[in-house]
C-alpha positions in Angstrom: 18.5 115.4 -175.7 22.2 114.4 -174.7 23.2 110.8 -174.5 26.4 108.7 -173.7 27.8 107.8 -177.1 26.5 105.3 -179.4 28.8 102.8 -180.1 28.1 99.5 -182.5 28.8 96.5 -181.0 29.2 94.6 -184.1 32.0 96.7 -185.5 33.6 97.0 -182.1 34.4 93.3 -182.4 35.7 93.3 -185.4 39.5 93.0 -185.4 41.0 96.2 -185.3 43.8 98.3 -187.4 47.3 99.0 -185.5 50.6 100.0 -186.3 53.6 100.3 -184.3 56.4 103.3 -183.7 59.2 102.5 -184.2 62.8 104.9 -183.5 65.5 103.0 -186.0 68.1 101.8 -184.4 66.7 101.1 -181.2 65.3 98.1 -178.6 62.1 100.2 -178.9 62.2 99.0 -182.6 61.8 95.4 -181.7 58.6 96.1 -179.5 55.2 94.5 -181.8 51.1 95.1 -181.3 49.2 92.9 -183.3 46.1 90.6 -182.5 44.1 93.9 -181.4 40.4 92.9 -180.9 38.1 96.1 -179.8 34.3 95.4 -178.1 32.0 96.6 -175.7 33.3 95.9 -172.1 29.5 94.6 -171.3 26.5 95.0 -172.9 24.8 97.7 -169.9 28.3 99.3 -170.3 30.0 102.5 -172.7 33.0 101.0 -171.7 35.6 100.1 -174.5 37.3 96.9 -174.1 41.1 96.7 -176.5 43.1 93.4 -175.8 46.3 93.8 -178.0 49.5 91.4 -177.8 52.8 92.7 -178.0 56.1 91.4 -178.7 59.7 91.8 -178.6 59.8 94.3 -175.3 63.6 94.9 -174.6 62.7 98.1 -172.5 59.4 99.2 -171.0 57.1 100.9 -173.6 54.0 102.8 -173.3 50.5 102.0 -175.1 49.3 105.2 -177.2 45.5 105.1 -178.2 44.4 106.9 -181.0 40.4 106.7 -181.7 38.3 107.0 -185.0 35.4 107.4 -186.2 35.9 105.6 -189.4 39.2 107.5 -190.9 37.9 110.5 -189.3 40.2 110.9 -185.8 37.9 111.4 -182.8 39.1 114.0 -180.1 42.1 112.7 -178.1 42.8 115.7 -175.5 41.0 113.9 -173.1 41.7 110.7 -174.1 44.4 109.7 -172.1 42.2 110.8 -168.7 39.7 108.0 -169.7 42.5 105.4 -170.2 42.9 102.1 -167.6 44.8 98.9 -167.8 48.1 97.9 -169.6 49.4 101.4 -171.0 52.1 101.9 -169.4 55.5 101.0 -168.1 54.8 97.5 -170.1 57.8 95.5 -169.8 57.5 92.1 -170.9 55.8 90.7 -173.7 52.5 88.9 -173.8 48.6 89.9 -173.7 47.6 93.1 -172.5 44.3 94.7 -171.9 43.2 99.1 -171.9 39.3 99.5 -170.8 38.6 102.9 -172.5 35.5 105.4 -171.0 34.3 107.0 -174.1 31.9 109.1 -172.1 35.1 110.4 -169.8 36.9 110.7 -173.2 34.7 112.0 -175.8 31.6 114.0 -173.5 28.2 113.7 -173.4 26.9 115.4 -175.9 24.7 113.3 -178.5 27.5 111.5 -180.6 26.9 108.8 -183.1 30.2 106.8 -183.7 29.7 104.9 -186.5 32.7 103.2 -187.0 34.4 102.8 -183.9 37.9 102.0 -184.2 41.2 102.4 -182.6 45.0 102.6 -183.4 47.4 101.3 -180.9 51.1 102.8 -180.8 54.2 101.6 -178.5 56.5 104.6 -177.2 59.1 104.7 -175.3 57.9 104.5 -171.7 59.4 107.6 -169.8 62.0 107.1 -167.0 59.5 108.6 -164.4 57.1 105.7 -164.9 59.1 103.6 -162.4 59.0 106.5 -160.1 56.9 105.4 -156.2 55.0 107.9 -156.2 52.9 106.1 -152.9 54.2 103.7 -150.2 51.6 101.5 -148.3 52.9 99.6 -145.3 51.3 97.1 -144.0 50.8 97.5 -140.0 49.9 93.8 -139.2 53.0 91.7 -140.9 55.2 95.0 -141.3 56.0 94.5 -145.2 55.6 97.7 -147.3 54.1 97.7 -151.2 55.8 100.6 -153.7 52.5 102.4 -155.8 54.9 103.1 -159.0 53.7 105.8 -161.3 52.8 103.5 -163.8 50.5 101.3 -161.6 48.6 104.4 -161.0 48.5 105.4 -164.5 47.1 101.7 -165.4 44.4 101.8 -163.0 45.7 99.2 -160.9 44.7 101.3 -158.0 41.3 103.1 -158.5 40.6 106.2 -159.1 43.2 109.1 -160.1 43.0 112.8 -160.8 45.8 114.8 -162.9 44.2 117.9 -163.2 44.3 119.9 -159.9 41.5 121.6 -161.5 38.7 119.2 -161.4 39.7 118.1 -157.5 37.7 121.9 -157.0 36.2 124.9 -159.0 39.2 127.2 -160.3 41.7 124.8 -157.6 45.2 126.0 -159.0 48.8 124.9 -158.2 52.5 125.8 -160.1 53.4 121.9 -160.4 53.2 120.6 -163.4 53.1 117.0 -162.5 50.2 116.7 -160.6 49.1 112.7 -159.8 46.7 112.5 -156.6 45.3 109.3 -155.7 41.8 109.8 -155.0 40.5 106.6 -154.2 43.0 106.2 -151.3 39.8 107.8 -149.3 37.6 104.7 -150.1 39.4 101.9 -148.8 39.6 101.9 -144.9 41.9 99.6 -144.7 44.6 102.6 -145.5 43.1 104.5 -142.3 43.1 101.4 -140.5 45.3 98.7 -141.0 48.0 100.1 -143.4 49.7 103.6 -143.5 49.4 105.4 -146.9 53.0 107.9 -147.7 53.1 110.1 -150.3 56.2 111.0 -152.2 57.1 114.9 -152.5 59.5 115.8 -155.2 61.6 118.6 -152.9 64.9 118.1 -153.9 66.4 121.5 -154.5 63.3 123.4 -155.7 63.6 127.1 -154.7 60.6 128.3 -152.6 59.5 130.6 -150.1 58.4 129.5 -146.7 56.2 131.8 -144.6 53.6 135.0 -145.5 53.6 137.8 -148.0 52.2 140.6 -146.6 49.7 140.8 -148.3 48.1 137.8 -146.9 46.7 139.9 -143.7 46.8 137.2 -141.3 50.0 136.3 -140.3 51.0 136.8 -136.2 47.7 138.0 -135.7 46.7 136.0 -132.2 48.3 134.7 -129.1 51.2 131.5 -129.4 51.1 131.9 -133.0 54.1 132.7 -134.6 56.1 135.1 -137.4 55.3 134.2 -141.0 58.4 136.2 -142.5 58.9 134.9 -145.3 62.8 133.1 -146.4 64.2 131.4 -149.3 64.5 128.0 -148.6 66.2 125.0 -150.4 65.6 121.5 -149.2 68.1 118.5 -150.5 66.2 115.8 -150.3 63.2 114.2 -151.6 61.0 112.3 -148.6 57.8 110.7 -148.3 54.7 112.3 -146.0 51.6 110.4 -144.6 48.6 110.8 -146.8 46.2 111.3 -143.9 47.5 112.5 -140.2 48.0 109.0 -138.2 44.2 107.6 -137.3 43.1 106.1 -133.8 42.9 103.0 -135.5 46.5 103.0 -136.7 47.6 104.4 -133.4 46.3 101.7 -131.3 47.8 98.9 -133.5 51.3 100.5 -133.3 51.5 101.1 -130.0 49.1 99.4 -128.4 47.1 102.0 -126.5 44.6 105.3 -127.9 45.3 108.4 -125.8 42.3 110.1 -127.8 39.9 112.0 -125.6 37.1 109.3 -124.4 34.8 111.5 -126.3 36.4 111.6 -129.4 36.6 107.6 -129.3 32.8 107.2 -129.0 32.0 108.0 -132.4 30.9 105.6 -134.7 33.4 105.9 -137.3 36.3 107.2 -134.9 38.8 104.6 -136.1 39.1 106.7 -138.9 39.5 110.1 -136.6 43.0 111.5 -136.2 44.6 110.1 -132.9 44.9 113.1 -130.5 46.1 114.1 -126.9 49.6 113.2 -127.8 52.6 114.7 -127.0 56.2 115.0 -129.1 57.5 112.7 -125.9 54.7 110.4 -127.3 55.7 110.6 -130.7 59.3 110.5 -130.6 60.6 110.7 -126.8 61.8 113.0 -124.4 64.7 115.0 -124.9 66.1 114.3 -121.0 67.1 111.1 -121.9 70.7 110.2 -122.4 73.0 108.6 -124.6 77.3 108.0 -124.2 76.3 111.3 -122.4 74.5 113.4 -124.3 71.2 114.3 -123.9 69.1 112.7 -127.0 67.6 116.8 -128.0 66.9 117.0 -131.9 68.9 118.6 -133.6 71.7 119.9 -130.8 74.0 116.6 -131.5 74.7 113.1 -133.6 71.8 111.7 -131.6 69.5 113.8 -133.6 67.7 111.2 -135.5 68.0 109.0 -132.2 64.5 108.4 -131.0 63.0 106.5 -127.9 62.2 102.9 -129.1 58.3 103.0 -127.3 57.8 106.3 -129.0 55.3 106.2 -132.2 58.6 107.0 -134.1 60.7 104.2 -132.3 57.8 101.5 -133.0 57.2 102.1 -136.5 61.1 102.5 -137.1 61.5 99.0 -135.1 58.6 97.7 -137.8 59.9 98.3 -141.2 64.1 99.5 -140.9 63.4 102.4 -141.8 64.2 105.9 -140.2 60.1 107.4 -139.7 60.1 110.9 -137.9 58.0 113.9 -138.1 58.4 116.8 -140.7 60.4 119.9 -139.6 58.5 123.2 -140.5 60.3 123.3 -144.0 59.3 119.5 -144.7 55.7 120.4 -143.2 54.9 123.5 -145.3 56.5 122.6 -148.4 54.4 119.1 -148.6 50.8 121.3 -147.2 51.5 124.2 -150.3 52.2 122.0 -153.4 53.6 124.5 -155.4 51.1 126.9 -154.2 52.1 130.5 -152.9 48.4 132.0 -151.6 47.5 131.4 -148.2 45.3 128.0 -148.9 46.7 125.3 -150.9 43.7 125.6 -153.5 45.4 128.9 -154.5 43.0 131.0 -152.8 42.8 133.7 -149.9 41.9 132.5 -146.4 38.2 133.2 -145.7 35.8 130.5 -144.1 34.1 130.0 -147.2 37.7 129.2 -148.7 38.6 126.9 -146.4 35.3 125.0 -145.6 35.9 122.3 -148.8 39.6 121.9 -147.6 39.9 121.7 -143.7 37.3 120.6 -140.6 38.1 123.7 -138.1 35.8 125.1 -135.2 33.2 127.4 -137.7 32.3 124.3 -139.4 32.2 121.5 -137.2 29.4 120.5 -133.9 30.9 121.4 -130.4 29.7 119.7 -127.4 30.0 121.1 -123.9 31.1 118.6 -121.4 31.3 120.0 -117.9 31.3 123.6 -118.8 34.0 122.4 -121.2 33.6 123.3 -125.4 35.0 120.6 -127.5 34.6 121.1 -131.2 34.4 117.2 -133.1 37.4 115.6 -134.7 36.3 114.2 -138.6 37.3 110.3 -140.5 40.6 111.7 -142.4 40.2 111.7 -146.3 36.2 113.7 -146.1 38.1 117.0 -146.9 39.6 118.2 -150.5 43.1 117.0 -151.2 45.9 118.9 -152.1 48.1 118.5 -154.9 50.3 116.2 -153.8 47.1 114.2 -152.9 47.2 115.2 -148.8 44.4 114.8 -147.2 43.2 117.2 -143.6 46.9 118.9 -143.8 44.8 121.9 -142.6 42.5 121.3 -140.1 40.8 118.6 -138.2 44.1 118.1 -135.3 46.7 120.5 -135.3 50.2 118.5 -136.3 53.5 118.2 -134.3 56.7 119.7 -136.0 60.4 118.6 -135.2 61.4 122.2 -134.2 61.7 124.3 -131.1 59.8 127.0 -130.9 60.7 130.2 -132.4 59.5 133.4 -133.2 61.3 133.2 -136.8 62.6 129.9 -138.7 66.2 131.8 -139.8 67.6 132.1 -136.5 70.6 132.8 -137.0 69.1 135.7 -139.4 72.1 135.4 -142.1 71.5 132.2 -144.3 70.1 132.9 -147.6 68.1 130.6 -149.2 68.2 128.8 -145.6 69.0 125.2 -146.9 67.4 122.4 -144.2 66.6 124.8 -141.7 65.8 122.6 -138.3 65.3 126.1 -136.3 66.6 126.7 -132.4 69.1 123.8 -131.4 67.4 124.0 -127.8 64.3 125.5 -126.2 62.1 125.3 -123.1 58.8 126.3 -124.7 58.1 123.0 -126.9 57.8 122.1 -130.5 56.3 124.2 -133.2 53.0 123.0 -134.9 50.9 123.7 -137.9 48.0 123.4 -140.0 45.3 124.5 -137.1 42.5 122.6 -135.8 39.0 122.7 -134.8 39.9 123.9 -131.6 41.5 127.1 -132.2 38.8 129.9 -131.5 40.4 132.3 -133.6 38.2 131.1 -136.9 39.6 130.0 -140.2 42.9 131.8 -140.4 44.9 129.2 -138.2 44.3 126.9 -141.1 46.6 128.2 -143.5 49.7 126.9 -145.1 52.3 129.4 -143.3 50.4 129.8 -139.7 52.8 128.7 -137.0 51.7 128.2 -133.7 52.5 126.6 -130.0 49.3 126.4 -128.3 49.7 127.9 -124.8 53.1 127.7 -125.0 53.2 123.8 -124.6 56.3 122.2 -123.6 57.0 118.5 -125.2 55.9 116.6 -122.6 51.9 118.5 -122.9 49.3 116.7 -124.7 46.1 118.3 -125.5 43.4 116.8 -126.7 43.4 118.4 -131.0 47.3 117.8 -130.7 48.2 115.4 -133.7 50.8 114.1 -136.0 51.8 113.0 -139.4 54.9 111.0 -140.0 57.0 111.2 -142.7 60.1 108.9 -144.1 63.2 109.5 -146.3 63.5 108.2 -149.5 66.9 106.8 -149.2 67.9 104.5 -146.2 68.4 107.3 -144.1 67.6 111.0 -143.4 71.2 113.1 -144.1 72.9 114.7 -140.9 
């Protein structure tokens, strides 16, 4: 019969061995554990409670845990997964505490431990453990909290996954730093009352935008849009909304919900992607004026300029800080998270592919309202994340890009890798969106990382009712012209 592992108490609160690395020479040096006491974190509880002291931290340091079952070392590959509370980034001296799952760390199987005991080690804490990795901003008094690496690393946050693996069966990606936040789902004050931005690490990584064609799906129904694929080179990092921009959120930015009535009777449709907005909505029309010149991303230095009533203009007008949409290149390259197959779990595009990943018309109830179909919206976060920790990238409301609509991306058809491409300086026909909806009638393959589409040709001043948006924010003060 399995059980959880069997741990004595008694020897658990005995006072533990632990011994310090140390790099000669170095501040590290100076950094101390002692006073290391190790017991059961309750007594209906597995958990492993370790409260250590340290000393002498000149520069942050990181808490290694090495187990034992007597002087016999227990498994550690999973150890670090299983790991919450001071371990990293530690900067300052003091009391610290680790609560370690043995169950996460060491299985299920029948194991007697013995003689429980544990070794604590300071390293030096890496660089990247300072790294905001998250940005939550606070929609009622406009203040915004950094989610450092670290924090997430510690716990201080809930729940996180670094293996891409175990967010689905055989899920695969090409990063190699994979952190998603997985309890952002389970608060809904981050679909509600703060907006959730997820850093992604773009800066000059060579990739491909668009289709192979071996991918059989690309320009394959009316106002969707070549796939061919480019080399393409972005220079800076930026931050992306974790889930599209809710009802909820909408409403306390700007004051009103355009949704669809029906789509605002639900009982949880706070949480539901706003909808029936248009770019002039998000952003502002391009007929306006300024020193005169028409305000028309990207044609001129008024490019970032957008209307102050817009979505863009109120939450600019909120925190400083320059909050736009994603051009196509941002869009894609934050929805395939170092993935290259049409879905970003690695996969092909078929419905049963897509059904853990994206709310779309084969999969969700449709009502008929005065001979009128409409397919039901979903609360953001129900969906499978992916890598970079996005939630309902594909599916649920199709999402607004920056660029015109085009038939291909390089329109100039010479640039190679195409470095910020921003597509057509002018157009007639509307912006370009992606990431399909449960709308389109043309069954799973709209919802696929390269599909590119302009429903019906929509110009920016249409708003239909699975029309969405997800904003995104530079790292630095500014986005570069």
């Amino acid at each position: 019969m399995n059980t959880v592992p069997s741990i004595k108490s008694a020897t658990l609160a005995a006072a533990i061995l632990c011994s310090q690395f140390s790099m000669p020479g170095s501040a590290l040096a100076e950094a101390a554990i002692d006073q290391v006491i190790v017991r059961q974190q309750w007594p209906w509880s597995t958990d492993v409670k370790i409260e250590y002291r340290i000393s002498g931290v000149t520069t942050p340091v990181d808490i290694s845990v090495t187990a034992y079952n007597g002087t016999t070392p227990l498994d550690s590959s999973k150890i670090s997964s299983a790991l919450s509370g001071d371990c990293y980034g530690i900067a300052e001296s003091g009391a610290g505490t680790i609560i370690l799952d043995p169950v996460k760390a060491f299985g299920n199987e029948k194991v007697a431990i013995g003689d429980f005991r544990v070794e604590l080690e300071t390293v030096e804490s890496a660089a990247a453990m300072s790294d905001v990795l998250y940005k939550i901003f606070c929609l009622t008094n406009n203040t915004c909290v950094n989610v450092r690496r670290a924090d997430l690393l510690n716990g201080k946050y809930g729940t996180i996954e670094t293996d891409f693996g175990n967010i689905g069966s055989e899920f695969r990606t090409s990063l190699d730093d994979v952190i998603i936040w997985t309890d952002v789902t389970n608060n809904p004050a981050y679909k509600t009352t703060h907006l959730v931005m997820r850093k992604v690490p773009a800066k000059n990584v060579d990739w491909k935008i668009g289709s192979s064609s071996s991918d059989g799906a690309k320009e394959w129904a009316t106002h969707h849009y070549s796939e061919t694929q480019h080399d393409v080179k972005l220079t800076q990092d930026y931050y992306i909304g974790v889930f599209e921009v809710t009802q909820n959120q909408y409403e306390r930015i700007c004051g009103s919900n355009p949704s669809l009535a029906l789509y605002k009777g639900f009982p949880d449709s706070a949480y539901h992607p706003v909808s029936y907005v248009s770019y002039d909505d998000i952003r502002g029309g391009t007929s306006r004026v300024a020193n005169g010149e028409n305000i028309n991303w990207p044609t001129n230095s008024y490019k970032h300029l957008v209307y102050g009533e817009s979505l863009c203009g109120k939450m600019r007008t909120k925190f400083g800080i320059d909050f736009d949409i994603p051009t196509e290149a941002q869009w894609e390259f934050a929805c395939r998270a170092g993935t290259t197959a049409p879905l970003y779990s690695g996969f092909a595009s078929s419905s049963a592919n897509v059904d853990p990943l994206a709310w779309y018309k084969g999969n969700v109830t449709i009502v008929t309202v005065s001979g009128v179909n409409y397919p039901y919206t979903h609360a953001v976060g129900a969906k499978k994340p992916n890598a970079f920790g996005l939630y309902d990238i594909l599916g649920n409301v199709v999402e607004c890009c920056l660029d015109w609509r085009t038939d291909d991306i390089d329109v100039n058809g010479t640039e190679d890798p195409l470095v910020d491409p921003e597509g057509p300086v002018a157009g007639s026909g509307g912006r370009m969106f992606r990431g399909g909806s449960v709308f389109y009638d043309w069954d799973s393959r709209c919802c696929r990382s390269a599909d590119r589409s302009n429903p019906f040709g929509s110009s920016d001043t249409s708003a239909r009712y699975y029309y969405g948006v997800r904003l995104v924010c530079p790292v630095g003060s500014t986005w570069e012209d």
